[in-house]
MIVO-201158 format. One line per field, with one value per atom (N, C-alpha, C): residue number from 1; residue in three letters; atom name; x, z, y. Coordinates in Angstrom, 2 decimals, padded with zeros to 5 digits. Example, Ala and Ser with C-alpha at 12.3 -4.5 7.8 and 13.67 -1.06 7.14 Angstrom:
% MIVO-201158
k	(1/1/1/2/2/2)
r	(ALA/ALA/ALA/SER/SER/SER)
a	(N/CA/C/N/CA/C)
xx	(013.19/012.30/013.20/012.85/013.67/012.90)
zz	(007.80/007.80/007.80/007.08/007.14/007.87)
yy	(-005.69/-004.50/-003.30/-002.25/-001.06/000.03)
***
This chain:
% MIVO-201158
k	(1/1/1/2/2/2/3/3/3/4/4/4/5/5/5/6/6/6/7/7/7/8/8/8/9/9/9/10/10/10/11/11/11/12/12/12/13/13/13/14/14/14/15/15/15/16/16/16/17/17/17/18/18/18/19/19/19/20/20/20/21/21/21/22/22/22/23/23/23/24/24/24/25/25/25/26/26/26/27/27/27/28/28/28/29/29/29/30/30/30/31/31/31/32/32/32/33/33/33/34/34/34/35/35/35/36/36/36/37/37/37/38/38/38/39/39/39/40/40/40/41/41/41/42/42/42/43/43/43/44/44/44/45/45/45/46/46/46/47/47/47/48/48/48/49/49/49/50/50/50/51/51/51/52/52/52/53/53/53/54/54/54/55/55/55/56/56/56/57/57/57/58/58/58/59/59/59/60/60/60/61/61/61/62/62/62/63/63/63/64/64/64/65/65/65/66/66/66/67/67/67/68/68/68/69/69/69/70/70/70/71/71/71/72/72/72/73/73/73/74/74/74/75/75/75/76/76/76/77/77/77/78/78/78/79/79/79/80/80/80/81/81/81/82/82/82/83/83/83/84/84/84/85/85/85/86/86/86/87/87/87/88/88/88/89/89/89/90/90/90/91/91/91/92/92/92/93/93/93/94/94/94/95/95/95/96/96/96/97/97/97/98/98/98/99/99/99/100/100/100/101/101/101/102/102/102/103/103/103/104/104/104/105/105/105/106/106/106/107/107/107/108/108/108/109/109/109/110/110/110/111/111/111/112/112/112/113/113/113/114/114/114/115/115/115/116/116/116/117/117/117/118/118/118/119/119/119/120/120/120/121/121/121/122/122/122/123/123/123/124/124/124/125/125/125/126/126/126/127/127/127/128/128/128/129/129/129/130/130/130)
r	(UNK/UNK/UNK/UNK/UNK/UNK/UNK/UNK/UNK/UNK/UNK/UNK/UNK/UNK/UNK/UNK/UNK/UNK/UNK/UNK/UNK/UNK/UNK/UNK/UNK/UNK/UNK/UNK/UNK/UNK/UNK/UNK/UNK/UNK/UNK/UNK/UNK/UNK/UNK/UNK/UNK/UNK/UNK/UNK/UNK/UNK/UNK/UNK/UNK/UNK/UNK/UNK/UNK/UNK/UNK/UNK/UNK/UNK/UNK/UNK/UNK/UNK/UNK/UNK/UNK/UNK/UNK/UNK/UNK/UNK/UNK/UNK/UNK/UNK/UNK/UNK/UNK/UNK/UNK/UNK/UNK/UNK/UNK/UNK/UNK/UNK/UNK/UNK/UNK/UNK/UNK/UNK/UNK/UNK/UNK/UNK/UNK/UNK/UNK/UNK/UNK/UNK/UNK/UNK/UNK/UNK/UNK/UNK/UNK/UNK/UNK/UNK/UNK/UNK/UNK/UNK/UNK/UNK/UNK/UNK/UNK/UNK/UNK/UNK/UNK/UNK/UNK/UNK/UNK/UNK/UNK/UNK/UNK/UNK/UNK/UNK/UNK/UNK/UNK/UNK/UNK/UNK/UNK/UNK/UNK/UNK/UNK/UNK/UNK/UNK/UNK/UNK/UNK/UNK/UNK/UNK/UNK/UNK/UNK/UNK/UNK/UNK/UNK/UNK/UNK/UNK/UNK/UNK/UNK/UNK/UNK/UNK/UNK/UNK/UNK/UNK/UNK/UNK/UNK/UNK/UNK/UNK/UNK/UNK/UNK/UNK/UNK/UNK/UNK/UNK/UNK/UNK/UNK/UNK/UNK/UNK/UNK/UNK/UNK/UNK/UNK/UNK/UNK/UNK/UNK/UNK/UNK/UNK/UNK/UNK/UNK/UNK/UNK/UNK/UNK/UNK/UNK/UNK/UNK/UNK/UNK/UNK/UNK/UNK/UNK/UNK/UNK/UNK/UNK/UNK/UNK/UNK/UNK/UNK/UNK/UNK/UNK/UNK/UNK/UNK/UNK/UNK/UNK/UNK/UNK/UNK/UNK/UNK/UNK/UNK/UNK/UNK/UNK/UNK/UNK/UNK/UNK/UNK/UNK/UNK/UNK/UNK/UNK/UNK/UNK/UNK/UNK/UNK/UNK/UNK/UNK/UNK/UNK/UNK/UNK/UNK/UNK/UNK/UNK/UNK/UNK/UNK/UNK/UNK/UNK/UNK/UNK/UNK/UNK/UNK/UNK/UNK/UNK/UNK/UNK/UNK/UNK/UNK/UNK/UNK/UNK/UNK/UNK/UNK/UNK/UNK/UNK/UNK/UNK/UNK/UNK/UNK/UNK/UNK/UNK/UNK/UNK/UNK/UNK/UNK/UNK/UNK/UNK/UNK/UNK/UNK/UNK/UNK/UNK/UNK/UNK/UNK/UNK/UNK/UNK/UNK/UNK/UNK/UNK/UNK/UNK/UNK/UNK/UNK/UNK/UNK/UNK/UNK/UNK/UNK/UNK/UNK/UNK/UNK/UNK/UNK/UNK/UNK/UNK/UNK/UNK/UNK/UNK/UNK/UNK/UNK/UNK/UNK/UNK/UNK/UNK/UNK/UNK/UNK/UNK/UNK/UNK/UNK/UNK/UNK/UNK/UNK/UNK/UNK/UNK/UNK/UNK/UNK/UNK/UNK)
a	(N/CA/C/N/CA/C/N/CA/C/N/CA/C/N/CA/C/N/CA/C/N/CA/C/N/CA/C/N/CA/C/N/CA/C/N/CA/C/N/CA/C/N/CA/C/N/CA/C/N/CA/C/N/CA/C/N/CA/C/N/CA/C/N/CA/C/N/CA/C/N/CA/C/N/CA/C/N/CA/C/N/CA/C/N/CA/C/N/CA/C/N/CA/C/N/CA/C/N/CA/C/N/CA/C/N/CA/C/N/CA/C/N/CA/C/N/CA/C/N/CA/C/N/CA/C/N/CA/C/N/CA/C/N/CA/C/N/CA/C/N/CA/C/N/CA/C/N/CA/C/N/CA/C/N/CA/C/N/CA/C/N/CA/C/N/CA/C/N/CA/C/N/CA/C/N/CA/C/N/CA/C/N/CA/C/N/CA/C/N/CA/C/N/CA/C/N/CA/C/N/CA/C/N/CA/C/N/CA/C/N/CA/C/N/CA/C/N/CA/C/N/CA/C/N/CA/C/N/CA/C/N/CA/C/N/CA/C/N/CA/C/N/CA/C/N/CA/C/N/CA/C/N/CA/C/N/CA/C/N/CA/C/N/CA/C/N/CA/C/N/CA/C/N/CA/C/N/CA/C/N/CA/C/N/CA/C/N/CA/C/N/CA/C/N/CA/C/N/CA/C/N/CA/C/N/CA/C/N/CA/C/N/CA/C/N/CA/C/N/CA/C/N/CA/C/N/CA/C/N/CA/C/N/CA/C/N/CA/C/N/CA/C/N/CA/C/N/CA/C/N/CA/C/N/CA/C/N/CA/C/N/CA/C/N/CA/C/N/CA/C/N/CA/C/N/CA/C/N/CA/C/N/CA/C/N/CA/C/N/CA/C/N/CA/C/N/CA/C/N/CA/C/N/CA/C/N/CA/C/N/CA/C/N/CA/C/N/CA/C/N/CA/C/N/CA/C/N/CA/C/N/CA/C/N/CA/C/N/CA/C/N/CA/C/N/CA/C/N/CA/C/N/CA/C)
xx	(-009.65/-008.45/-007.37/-007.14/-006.22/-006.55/-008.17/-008.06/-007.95/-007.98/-007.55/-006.28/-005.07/-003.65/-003.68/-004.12/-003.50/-003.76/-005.21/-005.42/-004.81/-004.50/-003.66/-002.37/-001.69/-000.13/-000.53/-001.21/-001.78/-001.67/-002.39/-002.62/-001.80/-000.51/000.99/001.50/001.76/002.55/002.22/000.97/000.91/001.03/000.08/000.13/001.38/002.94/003.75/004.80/003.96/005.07/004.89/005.82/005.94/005.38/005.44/004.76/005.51/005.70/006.61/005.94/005.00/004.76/005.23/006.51/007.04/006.72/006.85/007.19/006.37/005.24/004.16/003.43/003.85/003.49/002.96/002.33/001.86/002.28/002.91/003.23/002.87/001.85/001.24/002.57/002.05/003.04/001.77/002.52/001.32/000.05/000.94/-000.57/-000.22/000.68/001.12/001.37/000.98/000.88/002.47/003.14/004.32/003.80/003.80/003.76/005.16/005.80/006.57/006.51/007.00/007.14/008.40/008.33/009.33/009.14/009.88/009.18/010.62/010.33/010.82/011.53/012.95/013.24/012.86/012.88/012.39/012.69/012.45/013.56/013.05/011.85/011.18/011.05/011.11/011.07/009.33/008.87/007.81/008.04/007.10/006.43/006.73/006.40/006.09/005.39/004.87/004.42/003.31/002.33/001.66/001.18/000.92/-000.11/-000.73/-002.04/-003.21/-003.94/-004.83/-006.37/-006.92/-007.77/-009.03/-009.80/-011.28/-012.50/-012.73/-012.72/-013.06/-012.01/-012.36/-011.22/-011.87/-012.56/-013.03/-012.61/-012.70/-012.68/-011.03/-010.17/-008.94/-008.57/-007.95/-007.34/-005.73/-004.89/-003.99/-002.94/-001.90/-001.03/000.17/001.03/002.06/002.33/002.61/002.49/003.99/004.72/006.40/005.94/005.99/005.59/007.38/007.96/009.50/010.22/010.63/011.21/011.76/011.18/011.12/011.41/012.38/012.23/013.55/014.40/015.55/015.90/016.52/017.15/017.58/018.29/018.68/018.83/017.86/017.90/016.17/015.85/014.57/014.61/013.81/013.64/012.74/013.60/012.79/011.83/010.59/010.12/009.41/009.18/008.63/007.67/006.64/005.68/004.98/004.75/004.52/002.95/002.11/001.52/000.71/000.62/000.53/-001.06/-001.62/-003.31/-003.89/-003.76/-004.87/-006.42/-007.00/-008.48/-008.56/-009.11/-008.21/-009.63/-009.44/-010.98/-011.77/-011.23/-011.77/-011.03/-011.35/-010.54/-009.83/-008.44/-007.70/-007.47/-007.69/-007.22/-006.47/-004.74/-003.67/-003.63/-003.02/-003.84/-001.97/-000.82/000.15/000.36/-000.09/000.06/000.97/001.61/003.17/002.19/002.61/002.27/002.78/002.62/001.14/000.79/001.83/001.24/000.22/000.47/-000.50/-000.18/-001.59/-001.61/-001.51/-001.64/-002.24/-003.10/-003.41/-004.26/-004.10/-004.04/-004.14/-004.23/-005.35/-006.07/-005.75/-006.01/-005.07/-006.15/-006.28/-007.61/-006.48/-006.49/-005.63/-006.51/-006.84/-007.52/-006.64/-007.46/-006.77/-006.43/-005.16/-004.90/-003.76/-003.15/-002.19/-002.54/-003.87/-004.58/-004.59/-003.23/-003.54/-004.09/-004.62/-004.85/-004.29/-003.61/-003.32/-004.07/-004.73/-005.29/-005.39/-004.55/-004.46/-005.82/-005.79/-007.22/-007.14/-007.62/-009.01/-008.34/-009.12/-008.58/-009.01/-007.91/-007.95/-008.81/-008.99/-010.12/-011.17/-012.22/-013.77/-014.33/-013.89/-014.52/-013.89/-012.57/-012.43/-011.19/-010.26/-009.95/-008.61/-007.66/-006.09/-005.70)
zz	(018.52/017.76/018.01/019.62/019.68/018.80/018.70/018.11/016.86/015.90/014.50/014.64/015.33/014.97/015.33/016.11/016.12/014.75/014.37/013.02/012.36/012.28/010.91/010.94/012.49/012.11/012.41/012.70/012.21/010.85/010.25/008.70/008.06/008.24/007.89/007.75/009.20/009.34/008.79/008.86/007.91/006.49/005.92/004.22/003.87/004.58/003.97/003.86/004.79/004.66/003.40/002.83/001.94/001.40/000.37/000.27/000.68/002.00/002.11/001.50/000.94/000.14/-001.57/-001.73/-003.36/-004.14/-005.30/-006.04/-005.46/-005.08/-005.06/-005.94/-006.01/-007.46/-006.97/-007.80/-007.68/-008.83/-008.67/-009.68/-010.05/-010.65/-010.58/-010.97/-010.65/-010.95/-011.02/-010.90/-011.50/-010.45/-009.41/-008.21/-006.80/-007.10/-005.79/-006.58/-005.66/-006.33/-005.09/-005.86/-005.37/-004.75/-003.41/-003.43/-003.08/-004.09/-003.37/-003.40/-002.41/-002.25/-001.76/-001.63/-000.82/-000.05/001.12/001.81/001.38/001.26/000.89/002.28/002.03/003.16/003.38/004.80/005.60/006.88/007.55/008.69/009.73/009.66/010.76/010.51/011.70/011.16/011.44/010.74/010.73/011.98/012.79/013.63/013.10/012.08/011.10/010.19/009.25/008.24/008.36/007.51/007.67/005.84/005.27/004.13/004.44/003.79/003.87/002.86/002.55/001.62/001.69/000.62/001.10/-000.93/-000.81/-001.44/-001.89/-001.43/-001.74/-001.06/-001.13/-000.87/000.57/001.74/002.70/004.19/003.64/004.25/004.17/005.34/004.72/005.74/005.49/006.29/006.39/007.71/007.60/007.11/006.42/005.66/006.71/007.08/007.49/008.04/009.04/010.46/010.34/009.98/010.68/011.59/013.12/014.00/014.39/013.50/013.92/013.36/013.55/013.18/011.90/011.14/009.64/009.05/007.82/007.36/007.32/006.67/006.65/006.11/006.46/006.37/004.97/004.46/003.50/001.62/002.23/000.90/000.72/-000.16/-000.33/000.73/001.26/002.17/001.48/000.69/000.15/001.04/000.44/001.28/-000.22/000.10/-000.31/000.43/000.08/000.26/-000.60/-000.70/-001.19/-000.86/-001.67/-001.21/-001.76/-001.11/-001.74/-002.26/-001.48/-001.56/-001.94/-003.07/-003.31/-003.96/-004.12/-004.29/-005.95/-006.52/-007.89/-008.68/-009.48/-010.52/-009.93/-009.23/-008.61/-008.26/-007.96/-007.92/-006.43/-005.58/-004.55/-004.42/-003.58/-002.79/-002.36/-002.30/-001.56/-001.00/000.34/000.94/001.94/001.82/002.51/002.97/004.55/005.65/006.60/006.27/006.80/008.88/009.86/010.87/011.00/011.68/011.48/010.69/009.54/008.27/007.24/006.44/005.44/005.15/003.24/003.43/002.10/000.91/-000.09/-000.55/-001.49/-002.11/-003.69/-004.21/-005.87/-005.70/-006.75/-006.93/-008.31/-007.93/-009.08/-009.18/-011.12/-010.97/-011.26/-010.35/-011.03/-011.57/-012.82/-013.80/-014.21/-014.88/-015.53/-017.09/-017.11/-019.09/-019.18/-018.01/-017.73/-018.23/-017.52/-017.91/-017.10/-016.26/-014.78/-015.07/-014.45/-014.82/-013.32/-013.24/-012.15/-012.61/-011.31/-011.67/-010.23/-010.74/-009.53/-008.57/-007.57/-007.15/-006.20/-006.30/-006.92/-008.67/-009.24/-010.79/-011.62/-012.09/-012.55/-014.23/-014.36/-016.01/-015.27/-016.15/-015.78/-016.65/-017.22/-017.64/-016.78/-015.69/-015.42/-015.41/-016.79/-017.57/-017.78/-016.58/-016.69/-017.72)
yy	(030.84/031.13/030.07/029.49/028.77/027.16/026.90/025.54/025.96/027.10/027.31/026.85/027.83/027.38/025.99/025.27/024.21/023.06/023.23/022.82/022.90/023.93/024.56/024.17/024.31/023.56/022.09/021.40/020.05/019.82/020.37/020.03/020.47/021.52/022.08/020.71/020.43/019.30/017.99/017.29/015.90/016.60/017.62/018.06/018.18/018.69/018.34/017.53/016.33/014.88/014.55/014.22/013.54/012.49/011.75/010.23/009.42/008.29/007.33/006.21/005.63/004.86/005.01/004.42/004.41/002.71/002.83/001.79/000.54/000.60/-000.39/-000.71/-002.40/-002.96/-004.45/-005.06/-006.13/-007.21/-008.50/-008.77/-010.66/-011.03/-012.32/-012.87/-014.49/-015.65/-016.77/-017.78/-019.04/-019.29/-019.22/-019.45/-018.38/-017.39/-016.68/-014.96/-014.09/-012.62/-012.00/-011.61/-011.02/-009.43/-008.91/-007.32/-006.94/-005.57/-005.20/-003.28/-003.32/-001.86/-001.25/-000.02/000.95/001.90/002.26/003.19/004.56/005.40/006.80/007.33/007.69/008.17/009.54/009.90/010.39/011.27/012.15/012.54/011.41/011.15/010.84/009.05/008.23/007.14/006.45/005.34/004.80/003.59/003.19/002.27/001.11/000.75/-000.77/-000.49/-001.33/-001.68/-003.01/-002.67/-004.08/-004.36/-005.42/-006.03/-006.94/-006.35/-006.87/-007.18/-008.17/-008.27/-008.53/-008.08/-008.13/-008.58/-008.55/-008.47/-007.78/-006.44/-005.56/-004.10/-002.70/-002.16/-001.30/-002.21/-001.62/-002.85/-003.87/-004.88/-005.52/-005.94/-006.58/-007.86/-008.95/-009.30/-009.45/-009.06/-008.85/-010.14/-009.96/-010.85/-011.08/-009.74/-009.63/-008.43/-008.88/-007.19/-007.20/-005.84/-005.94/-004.86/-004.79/-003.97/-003.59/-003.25/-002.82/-001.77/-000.67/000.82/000.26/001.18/000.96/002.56/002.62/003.85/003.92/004.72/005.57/007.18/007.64/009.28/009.13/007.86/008.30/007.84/006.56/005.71/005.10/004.52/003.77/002.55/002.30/001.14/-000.40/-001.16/-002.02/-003.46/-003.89/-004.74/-005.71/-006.56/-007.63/-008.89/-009.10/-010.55/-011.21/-012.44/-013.13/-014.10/-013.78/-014.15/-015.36/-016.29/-017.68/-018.51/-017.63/-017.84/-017.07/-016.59/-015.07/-015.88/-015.04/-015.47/-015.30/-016.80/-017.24/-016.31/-015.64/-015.27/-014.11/-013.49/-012.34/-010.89/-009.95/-008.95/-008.99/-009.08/-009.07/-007.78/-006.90/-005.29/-005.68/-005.35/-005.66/-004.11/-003.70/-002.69/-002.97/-001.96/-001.57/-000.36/-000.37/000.70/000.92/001.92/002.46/002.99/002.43/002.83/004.67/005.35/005.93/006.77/006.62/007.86/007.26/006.15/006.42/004.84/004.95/003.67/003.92/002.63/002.81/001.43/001.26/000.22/-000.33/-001.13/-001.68/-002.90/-003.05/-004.31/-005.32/-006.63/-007.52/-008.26/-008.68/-009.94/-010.80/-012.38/-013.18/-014.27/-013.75/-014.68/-015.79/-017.05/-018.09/-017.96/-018.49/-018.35/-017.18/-016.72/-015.70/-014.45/-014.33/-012.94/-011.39/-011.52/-011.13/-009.54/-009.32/-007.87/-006.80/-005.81/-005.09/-003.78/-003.17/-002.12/-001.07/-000.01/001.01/001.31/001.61/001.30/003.37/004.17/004.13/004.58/003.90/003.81/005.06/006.11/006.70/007.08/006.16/005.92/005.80/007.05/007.24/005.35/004.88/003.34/002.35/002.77/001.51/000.75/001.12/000.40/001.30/000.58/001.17/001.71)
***
């Protein structure tokens, strides 16, 4: 009985944090993919933040660690990177994880001919196709 309650106010407590991942977007340019996001305020503050990519959406390498108290009580917390090397003709997982709550993921093809395509990852269309 005692490891039920504790589950249970376990899973109380993360199920009703909130989403601190807002307004994550990806946004091509000629040879560099802009990420920006926001973190949602909060009572509680976050560890850091990190972005990452990757190949695919299992594998990442890290971009930019801020390992520094992040978050506020009372406004959106904006962030931005830039990233200068993305992998040209293929699909990029950009992958931003709030220390120690959560993460999310969306993937960008940066095709040639200004074709960029952004696509929420896991992608809500049974074809695919934002």
């Amino acid at each position: 009985m005692k490891k039920f309650i504790v589950i249970f106010f376990t899973f109380l407590f993360f199920g009703l944090q909130s989403q601190r991942i807002v307004d994550f977007n990806l946004y091509p340019a000629s040879t560099s993919i802009l990420v920006k996001f926001s973190i949602a305020p909060s009572g509680v503050s976050c560890s850091g933040f990190k972005i990452s990519r990757g190949a695919d959406s299992l594998n990442f390498t890290t971009l930019f660690d801020h390992p520094q108290i992040c978050g506020t009580s009372s406004t959106n917390e904006e962030h931005s990177y830039t990233d200068n090397s993305p992998s040209p003709n293929q699909y990029n997982f950009y992958k931003v994880e709030i220390y120690p709550y959560e993460y999310a993921i969306k993937k960008i093809f940066p095709g040639g001919g200004g074709k960029n395509k952004i696509i929420p990852y896991p992608c809500p269309s049974s074809n695919g196709n934002a």
